[in-house]
N, C-alpha and C positions, 0 to 999 in steps of 0.2 A: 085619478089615473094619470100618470108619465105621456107626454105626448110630446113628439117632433116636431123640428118647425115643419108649417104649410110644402109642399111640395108640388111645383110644378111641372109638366113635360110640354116639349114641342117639338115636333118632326115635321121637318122642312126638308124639300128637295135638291137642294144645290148650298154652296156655299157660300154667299153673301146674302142667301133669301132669310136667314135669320135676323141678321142685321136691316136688311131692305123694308122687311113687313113686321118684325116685331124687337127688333131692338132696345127702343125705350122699353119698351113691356117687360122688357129681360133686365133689363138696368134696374131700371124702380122696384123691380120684386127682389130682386138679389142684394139692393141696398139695403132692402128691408129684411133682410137674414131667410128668405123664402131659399129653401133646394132647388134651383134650376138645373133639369135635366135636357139635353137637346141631342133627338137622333136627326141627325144628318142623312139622305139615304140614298146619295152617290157623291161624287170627286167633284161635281159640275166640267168632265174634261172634254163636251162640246163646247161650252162655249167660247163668244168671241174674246177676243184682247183688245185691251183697252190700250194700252201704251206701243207706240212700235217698234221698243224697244226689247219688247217681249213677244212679240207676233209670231218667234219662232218656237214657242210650246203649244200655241194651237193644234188641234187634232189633227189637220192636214199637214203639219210638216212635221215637227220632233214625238209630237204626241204626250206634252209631258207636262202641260198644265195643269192635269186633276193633281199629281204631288205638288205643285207649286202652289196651290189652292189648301192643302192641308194646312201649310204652314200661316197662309194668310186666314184661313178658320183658326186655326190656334190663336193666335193674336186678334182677332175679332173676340174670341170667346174671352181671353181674357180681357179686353175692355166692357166688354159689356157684365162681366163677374159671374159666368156659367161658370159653376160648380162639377158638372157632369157632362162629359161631351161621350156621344157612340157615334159610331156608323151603323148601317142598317146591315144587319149580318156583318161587320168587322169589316174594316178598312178596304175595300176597294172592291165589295163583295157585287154590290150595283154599278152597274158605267151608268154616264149621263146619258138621255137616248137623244137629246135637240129637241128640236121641234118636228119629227115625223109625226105625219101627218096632221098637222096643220098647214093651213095658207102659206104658202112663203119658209115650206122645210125645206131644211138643206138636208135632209136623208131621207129616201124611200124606205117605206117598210121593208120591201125584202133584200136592204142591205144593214139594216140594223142590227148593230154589235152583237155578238151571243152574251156577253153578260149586259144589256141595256135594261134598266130598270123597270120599260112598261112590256118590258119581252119573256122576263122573271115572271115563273110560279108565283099567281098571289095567295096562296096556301101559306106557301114559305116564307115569303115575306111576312102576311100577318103573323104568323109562330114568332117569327122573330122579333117584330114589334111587341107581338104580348108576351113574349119574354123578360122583355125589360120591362114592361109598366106591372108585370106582377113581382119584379123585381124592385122597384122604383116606389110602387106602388103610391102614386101621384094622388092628388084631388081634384088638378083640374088639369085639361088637356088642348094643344092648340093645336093648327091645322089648316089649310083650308077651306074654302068650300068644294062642295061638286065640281064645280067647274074651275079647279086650280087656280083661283082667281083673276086669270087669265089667257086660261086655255093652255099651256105649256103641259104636255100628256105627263111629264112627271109630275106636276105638281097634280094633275087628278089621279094619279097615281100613288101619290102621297095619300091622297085623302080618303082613297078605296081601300087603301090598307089599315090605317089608323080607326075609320068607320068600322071597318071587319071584325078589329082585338078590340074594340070596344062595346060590341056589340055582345061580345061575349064572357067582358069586365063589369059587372052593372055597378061596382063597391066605387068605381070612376065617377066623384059625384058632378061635374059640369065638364060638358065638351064645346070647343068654342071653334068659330071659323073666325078667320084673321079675316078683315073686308078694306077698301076704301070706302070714305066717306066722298060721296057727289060733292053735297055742298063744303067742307072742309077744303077738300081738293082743287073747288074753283075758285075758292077765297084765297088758298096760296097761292094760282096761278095769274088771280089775278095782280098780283105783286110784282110778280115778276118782269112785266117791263119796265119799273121803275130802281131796277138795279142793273146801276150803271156797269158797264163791261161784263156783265155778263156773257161767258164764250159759248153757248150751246145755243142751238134755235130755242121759240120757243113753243110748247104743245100745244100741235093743233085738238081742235072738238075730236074727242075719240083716242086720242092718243094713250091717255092714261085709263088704267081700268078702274070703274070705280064699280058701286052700288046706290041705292036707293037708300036717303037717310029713313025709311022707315023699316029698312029692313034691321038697322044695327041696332042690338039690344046695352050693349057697354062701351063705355069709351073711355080711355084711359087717360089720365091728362099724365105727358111725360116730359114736360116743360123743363121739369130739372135737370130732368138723365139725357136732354139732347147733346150734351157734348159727349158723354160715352158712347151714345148712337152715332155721333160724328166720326168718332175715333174708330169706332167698329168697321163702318163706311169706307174709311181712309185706309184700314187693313186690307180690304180685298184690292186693291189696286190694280189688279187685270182687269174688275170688270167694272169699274164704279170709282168716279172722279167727283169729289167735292170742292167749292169754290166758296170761298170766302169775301164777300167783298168789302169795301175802304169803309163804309156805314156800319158795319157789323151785318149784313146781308147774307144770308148762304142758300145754297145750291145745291142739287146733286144731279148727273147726269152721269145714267147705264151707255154701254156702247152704243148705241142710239142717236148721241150726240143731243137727246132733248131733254132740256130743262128740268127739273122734277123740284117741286116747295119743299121745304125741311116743315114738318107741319109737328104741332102740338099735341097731338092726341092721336093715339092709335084704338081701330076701331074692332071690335068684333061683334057676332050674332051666335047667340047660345042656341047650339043645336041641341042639347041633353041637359035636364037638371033645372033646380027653378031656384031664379033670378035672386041674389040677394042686396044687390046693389048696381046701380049703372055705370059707376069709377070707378069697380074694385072685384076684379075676378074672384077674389075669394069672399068677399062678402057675407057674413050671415052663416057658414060652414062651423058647425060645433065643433068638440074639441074629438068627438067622436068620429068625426068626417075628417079630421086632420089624422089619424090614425094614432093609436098610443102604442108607446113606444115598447111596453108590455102584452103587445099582440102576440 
């Protein structure tokens, strides 16, 4: 039987959260000739700006960062060798909603945008996302967890919809949530005082979100493809600043101004489908689960 290469999806909420949480993972699959497909499924045009030199596309004053954000996703996807880029429902079909409701929103719910993504029919949305993966028709699927891996409503908005059209795809043979590793996390961080000039604070206990290393079932060692991950990083430039230092030392800090380790492995916990290896999301997947090309 004729069969395709392997095939991946991942649908992420904003524009640098592909590159932020799974970059390598997008690098090292696509170097290896794997289909990277990635829905995107909004502009990101709440958030902050990184440069002040751009502070005037911010939602509060010109309003024009989600397109300025297009263009630095084009260029993120082409470093990192996405093959397939969507938006969710077509280009500007979701706005960003911020962080309403959460601690520390800068929107109340009842001023949230009429197209805001957690304000969207999730009917519609899920059609739309299972439109493409039966279009796409993946083998494995990224995401991530329940709790958007750190509470941003889009991003558990991402992951109510992806849950939804897959719940109704069973041919999907593995669904993964994207996690940090605790212990990986506090090994980079502990590095971080010993690079010198480095310009951000550095993160306090709690800062960074992580999980439980017993919850993560694969970890992907991406040691090679961290400079595509770099380069990807370096494309979003409104919201994510990379530092290099004199050692060969690097860094990444979101608007936040706090420190973040460039770490070696990116983590996930398989919610769907059994395990066929702990380095290798497709692991173990017949030729028949790779889908033939004679379907």
């Amino acid at each position: 039987m004729l069969t395709t290469p392997p095939r991946l999806l991942l649908v992420h909420a904003h524009p640098d959260d592909e590159s932020l949480w799974t970059g390598g993972t997008i690098a090292r699959y696509a170097a290896a000739g794997v289909q990277v497909t990635l829905v995107t499924c909004t502009l990101g045009e709440e958030g902050e700006v990184y440069p002040p030199s751009l502070a005037g596309l911010a939602a509060g004053a010109a309003d024009q960062l989600g397109g300025y954000r297009v263009g630095e996703l084009r260029a993120a996807c082409a470093a990192l060798g996405v093959s397939d880029h969507r938006y969710l429902g077509g280009i500007g079909r979701w706005r960003d909603s911020g962080m309403v409701g959460t601690a520390g929103a800068a929107s109340a719910p009842e001023v949230l945008h009429p197209r805001a993504f957690v304000a969207g029919p999730l009917d519609e949305q899920v059609a739309q996302l299972t439109e493409v993966i039966t279009e796409v028709r993946p083998q494995v699927v990224i995401t991530y967890g329940p709790d958007g891996g750190y509470g941003h409503p889009d991003h558990v908005r991402a992951h109510d919809v992806t849950a939804a059209a897959l719940a109704g795809l069973p041919e999907v043979a593995r669904f993964y949530h994207v996690v940090s590793s605790a212990a990986d996390t506090a090994a980079g961080v502990a590095l971080l005082p010993g690079f010198t000039g480095l310009p951000w604070a550095l993160p306090a206990p709690g800062d960074l979100a992580v999980v439980p290393d017993e919850v993560i079932t694969h970890r992907v060692d991406v040691t090679d493809h961290l400079p595509a991950k770099l380069r990807a990083l370096r494309a979003h430039a409104t919201q994510v600043a990379v530092w290099d230092g004199e050692g060969g030392e690097q860094s990444f800090s979101l608007t936040n101004g706090i420190a973040q380790p460039v770490l070696t492995r990116e983590c996930y916990t398989l919610a769907r489908g059994t395990s066929g290896g702990g380095g290798d999301l497709f692991a173990g997947l017949s030729p028949v689960e790779h889908r033939g090309a004679d379907r």
